[in-house]
C-alpha positions as CSV (number, residue, x, y, z in Angstrom):
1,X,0.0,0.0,0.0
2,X,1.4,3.7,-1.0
3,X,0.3,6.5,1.3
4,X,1.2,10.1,0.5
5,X,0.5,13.3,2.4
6,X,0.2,17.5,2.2
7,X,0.7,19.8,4.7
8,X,0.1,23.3,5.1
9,X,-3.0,23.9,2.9
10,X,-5.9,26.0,4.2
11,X,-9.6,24.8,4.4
12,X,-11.1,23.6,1.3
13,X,-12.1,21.5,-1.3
14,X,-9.4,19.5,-2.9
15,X,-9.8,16.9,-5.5
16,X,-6.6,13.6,-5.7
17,X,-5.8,12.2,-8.7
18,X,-4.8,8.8,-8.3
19,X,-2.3,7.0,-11.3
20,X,-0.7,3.8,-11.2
21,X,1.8,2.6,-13.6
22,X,0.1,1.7,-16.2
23,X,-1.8,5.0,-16.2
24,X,-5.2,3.8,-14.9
25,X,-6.7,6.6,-13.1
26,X,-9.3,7.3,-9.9
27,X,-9.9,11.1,-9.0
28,X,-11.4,11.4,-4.9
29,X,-12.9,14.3,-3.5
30,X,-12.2,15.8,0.0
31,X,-12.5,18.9,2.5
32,X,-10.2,20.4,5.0
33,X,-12.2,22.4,7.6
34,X,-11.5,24.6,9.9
35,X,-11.2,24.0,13.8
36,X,-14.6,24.8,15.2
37,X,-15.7,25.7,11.5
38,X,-19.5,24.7,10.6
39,X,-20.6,21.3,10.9
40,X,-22.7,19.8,7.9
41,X,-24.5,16.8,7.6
42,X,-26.7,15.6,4.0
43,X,-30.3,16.4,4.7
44,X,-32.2,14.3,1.4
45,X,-30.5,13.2,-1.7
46,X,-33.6,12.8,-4.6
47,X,-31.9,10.7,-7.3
48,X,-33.0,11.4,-11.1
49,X,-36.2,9.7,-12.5
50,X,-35.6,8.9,-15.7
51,X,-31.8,8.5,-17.2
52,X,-30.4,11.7,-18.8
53,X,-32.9,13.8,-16.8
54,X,-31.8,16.5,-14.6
55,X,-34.9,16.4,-11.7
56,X,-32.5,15.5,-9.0
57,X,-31.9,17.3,-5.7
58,X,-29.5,17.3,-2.7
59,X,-30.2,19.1,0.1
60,X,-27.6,19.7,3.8
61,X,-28.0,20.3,7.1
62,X,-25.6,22.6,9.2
63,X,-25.5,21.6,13.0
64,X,-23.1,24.3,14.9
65,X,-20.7,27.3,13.7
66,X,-21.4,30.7,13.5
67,X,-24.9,32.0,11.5
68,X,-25.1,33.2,9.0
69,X,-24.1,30.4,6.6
70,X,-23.0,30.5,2.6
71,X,-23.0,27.9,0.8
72,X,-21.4,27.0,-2.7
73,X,-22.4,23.8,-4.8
74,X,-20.1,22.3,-7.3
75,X,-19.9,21.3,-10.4
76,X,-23.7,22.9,-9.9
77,X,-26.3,23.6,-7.7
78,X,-27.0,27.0,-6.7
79,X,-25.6,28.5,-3.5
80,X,-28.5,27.7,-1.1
81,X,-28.6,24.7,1.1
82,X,-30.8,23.0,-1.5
83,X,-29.8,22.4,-5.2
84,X,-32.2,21.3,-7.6
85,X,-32.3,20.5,-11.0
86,X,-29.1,18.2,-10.7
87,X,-28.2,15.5,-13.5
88,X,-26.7,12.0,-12.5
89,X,-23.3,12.8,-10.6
90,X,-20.7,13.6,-7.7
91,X,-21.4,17.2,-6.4
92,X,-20.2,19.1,-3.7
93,X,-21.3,21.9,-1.1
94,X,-18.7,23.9,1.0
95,X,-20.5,25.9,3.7
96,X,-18.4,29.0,5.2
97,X,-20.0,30.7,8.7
98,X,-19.7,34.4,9.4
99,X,-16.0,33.8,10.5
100,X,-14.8,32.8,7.1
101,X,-14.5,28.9,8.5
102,X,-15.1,26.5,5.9
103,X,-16.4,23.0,5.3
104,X,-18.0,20.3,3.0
105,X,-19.8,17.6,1.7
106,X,-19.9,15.6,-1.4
107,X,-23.6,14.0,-2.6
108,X,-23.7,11.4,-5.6
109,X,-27.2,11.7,-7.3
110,X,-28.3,8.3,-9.1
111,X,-30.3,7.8,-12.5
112,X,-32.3,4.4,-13.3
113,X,-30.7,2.6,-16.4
114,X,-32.2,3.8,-20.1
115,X,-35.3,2.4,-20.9
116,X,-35.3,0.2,-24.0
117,X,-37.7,-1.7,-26.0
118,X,-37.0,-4.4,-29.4
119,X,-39.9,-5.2,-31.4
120,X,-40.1,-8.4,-33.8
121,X,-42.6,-8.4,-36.6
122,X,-44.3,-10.9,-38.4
123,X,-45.8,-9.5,-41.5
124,X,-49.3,-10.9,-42.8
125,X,-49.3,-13.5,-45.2
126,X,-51.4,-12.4,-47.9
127,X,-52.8,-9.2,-49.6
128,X,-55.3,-7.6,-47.2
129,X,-55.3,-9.9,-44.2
130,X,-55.4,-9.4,-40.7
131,X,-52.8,-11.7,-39.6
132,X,-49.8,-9.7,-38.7
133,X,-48.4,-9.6,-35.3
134,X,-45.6,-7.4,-33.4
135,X,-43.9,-8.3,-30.2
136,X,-42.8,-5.8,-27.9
137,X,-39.4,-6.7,-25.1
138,X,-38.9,-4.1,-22.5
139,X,-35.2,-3.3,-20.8
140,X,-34.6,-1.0,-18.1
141,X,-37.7,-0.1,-17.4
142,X,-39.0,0.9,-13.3
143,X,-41.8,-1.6,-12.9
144,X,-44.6,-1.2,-13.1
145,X,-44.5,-1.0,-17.0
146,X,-47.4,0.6,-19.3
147,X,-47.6,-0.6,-22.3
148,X,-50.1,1.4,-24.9
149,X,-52.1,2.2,-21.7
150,X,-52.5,-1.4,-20.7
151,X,-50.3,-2.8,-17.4
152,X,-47.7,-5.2,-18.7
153,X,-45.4,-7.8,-17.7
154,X,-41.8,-7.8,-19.8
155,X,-43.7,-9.0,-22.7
156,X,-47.1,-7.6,-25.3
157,X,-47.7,-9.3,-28.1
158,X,-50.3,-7.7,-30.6
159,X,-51.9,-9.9,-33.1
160,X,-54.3,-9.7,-36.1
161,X,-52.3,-6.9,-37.3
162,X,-53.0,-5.9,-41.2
163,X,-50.0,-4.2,-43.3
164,X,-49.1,-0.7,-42.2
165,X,-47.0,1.4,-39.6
166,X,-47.7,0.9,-36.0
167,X,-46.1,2.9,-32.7
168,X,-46.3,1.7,-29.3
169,X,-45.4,4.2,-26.0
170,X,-43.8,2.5,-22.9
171,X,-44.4,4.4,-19.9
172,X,-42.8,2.9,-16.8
173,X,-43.4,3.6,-12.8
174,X,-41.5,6.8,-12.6
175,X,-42.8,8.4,-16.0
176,X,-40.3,7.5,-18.3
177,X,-41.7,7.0,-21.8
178,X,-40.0,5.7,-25.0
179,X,-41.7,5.5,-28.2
180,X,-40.7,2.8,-31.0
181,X,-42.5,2.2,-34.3
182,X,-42.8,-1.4,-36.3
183,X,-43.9,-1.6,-39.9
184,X,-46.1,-4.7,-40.7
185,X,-46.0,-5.9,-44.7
186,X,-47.8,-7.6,-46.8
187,X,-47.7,-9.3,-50.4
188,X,-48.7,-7.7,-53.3
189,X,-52.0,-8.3,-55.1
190,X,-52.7,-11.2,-57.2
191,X,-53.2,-10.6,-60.9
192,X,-54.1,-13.3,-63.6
193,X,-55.3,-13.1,-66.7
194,X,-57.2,-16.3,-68.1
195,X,-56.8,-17.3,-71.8
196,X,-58.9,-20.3,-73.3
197,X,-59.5,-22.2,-76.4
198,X,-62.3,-24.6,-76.6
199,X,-62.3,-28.1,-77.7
200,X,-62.9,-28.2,-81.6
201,X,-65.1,-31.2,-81.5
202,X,-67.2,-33.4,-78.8
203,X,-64.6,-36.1,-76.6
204,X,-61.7,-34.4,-77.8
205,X,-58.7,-32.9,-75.5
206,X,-57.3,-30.6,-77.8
207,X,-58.7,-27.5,-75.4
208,X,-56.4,-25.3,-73.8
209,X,-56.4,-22.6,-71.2
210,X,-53.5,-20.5,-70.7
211,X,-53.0,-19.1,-66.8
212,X,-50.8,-15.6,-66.3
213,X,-50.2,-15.2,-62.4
214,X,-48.4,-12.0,-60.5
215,X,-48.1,-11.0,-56.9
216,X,-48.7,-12.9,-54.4
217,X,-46.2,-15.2,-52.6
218,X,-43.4,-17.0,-54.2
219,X,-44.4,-20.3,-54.7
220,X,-47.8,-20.4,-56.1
221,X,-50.0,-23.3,-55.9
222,X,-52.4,-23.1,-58.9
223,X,-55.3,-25.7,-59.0
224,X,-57.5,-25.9,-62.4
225,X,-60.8,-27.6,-61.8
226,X,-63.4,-28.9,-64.1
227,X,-66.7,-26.9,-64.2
228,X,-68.9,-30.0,-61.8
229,X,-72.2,-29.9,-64.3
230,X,-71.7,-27.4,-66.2
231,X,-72.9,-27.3,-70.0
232,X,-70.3,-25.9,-71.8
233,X,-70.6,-25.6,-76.0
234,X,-67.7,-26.3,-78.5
235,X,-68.4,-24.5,-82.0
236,X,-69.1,-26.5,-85.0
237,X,-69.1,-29.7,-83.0
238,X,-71.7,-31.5,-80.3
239,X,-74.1,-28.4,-79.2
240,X,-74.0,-29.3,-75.6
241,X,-71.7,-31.5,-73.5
242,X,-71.5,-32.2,-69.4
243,X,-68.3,-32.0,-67.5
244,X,-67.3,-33.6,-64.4
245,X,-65.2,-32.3,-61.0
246,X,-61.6,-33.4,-61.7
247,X,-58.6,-31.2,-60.4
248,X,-55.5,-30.8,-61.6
249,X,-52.9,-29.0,-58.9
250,X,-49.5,-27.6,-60.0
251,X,-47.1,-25.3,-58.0
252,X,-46.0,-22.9,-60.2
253,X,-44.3,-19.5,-59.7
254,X,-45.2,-15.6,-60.8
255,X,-45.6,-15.0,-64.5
256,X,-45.4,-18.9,-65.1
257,X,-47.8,-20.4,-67.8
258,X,-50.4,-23.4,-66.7
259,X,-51.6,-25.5,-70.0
């Protein structure tokens, strides 16, 4: 252990710099008072509600020297017993009575950790539906958590979600808020277009129908069905002929052809 000492320094605040050899550093803060000078003691320390906020407070009591009292708050504070408006940090008061003797106190003020909030998405699976969803994780947060008014564990999930933008407001215990956003997608649109060409005469299976698909997923699965008694005419041939149900089912991708 290395001890070092000063001598002959008046009353005061003084700040030590601590360095070891491989320059790793650790500042302390101390006071020097006078004999007989004021004695101070830290009345109520309000920490800071939400982090980066500057709504803390400090305040000190003095117990014995000679009225009336100035004080002097550092890095900020005021020069009243009581300084408000105080971010997260180490301050410090020095309190002289009407002899000119000094002393002091140092007062950390706290801040809760930053709020912080992920959403996942999943986007709905076709063109117009309603079956979306968006979970929301909170970090940080001062329980109780609000979540879009509603009281919430660490979790929300919202569900039957269609496409568009969506923003959810997390309002923990102490009035913190944080605001994130989520966009849910969709597929486009199907489009097809249908071409045909009847059979030229009755029992044949020279017919053909020509299928033009767009949008959607990738991956379509296109299913052709017979008209299920449905008369149907073929020019220049039988008048009238009666079809059965029979599908046919192919997996065909966007702009593909079906004959």
């Amino acid at each position: 252990m290395t001890t070092d000492h000063v001598s002959s320094i008046p009353a005061g605040a003084y700040s030590v710099l601590i360095t070891d050899a491989n320059n790793c550093q650790q500042s302390l803060n101390t006071f020097v008072s006078n004999i007989g000078g004021p004695g101070v003691s830290l009345g109520n320390a309000s920490q800071v509600s939400c982090a980066g906020g500057n709504d803390g407070s400090a305040s000190i009591q003095v117990y014995q020297g000679t009225a009336p009292f100035t004080y002097q708050w550092s890095p900020a504070g005021g020069t009243d017993s009581i300084a408000s408006n105080l971010y997260a940090g180490t301050y410090s008061v020095i309190v002289a009575d009407a002899n000119n003797c000094l002393t002091g106190i140092s007062v950390t003020i706290s801040e809760p950790t930053v709020l912080q909030a992920g959403i996942s998405a999943t986007n709905a699976l076709c063109f117009g539906s309603s079956d979306g969803s968006a979970a929301i994780a909170v970090q940080g947060r001062q329980l109780p958590t609000l979540i879009t008014g509603h009281q919430e564990e660490l979790l929300r999930q919202h569900q039957g979600l269609t496409a568009g933008n969506y923003s959810v407001e997390v309002t923990d215990n102490n009035g913190c808020t944080l605001t994130e956003n989520v966009v849910i997608t969709q597929p486009s649109a199907f489009s097809t277009a249908l071409n045909a060409s009847a059979v030229n005469c009755f029992g044949g299976s020279d017919g053909t129908a020509l299928v033009e698909v767009s949008g959607g997923n990738t991956g379509i699965f296109l299913s052709v069905v017979k008209a299920e008694n449905k008369t149907v005419r073929s020019p220049d041939c039988v008048p009238e002929i009666t079809r059965s149900q029979s599908p046919i089912n192919k997996v065909v991708q966007p702009q593909e052809q079906f004959l």
